[in-house]
Phi, psi and omega in degrees: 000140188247144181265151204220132166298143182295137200267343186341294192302000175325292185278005169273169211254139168340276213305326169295329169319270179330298173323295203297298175304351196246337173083046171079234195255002182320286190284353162258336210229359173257137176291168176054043177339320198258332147338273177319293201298341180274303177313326192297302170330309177281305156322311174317305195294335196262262177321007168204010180232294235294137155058356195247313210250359185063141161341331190259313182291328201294288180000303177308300175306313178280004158272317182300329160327291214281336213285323181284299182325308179293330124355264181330291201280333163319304179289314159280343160318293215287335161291316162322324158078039154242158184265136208019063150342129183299328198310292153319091204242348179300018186270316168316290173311307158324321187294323206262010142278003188270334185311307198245052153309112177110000183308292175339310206262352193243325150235026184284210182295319163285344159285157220270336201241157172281136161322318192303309188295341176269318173318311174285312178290323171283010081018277191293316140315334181261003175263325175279332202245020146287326177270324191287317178063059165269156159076050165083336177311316159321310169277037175248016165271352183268356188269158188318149168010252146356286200297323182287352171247016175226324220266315198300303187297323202270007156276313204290332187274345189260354158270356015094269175306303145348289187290298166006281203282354172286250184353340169270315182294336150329286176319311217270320165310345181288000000 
């Protein structure tokens, strides 16, 4: 199977593209851009996943999520004419509910952290291994348009999550 950027975003006009990737003026007009786009992500997920959609809805919502992103952030590359623009930051926003998969178990009565403390360390993990890129993340920046800018986060977000749940599964061995 070859993965092929979506041609749909052909026909949206620049400016709407750019809006939509940059997350309004976020990625554009803020320093640490992909930060920012995370922070956007957590709020997203807080408002509108936590506690609402179950394991099966978050999923559902981030693949149509990932699938306009990879679109989307595809499409603004290629007007930009740069390869994964800092700019471009909606890859992000997307990413960061894949972080807490697995939310029942990470603070319910038997988890060890306050929501707040888990909402911040998955913050903080999916920020480290979105810049660092270990454990192979780095190469899926290499898939085709789109795809190399959104598929990278949502590994990164899913090690992210992984590490959450190692770290819960610790504690309660401790």
């Amino acid at each position: 199977m070859k993965l092929e950027q979506p041609i749909w975003p052909r026909f949206l006009p620049t400016r709407t593209v750019l809006m939509l990737a940059r997350l309004g003026p976020v990625g554009e007009k803020l320093p640490a851009p992909g930060t920012w786009g995370s922070v956007a992500g957590l709020l997203y997920y807080t408002v509108f996943f936590l506690d609402r959609l179950g394991l099966t809805g978050t999923l559902v919502l981030s693949a149509i999520g990932s699938y306009l992103a990879v679109a989307i952030c595809g499409e603004a590359e290629f007007r930009l004419a740069k390869k994964d623009p800092g700019e471009v930051i909606l890859d992000e926003f997307v990413a960061m509910p894949l972080c807490f998969l697995g939310w029942p178990s990470l603070v319910g009565p038997l988890g060890p952290l306050p929501p707040w403390a888990v909402l911040l360390a998955g913050f903080g993990l999916f920020r480290f291994f979105d810049i660092l890129k270990p454990l192979g993340i780095n190469k899926l920046q290499d898939l085709p348009a789109g795809w190399g800018i959104v598929v990278d986060d949502l590994a990164a977000a899913l090690a992210a999550c992984a590490t959450l749940h190692l770290g819960v599964w610790l504690w309660r061995m401790h």
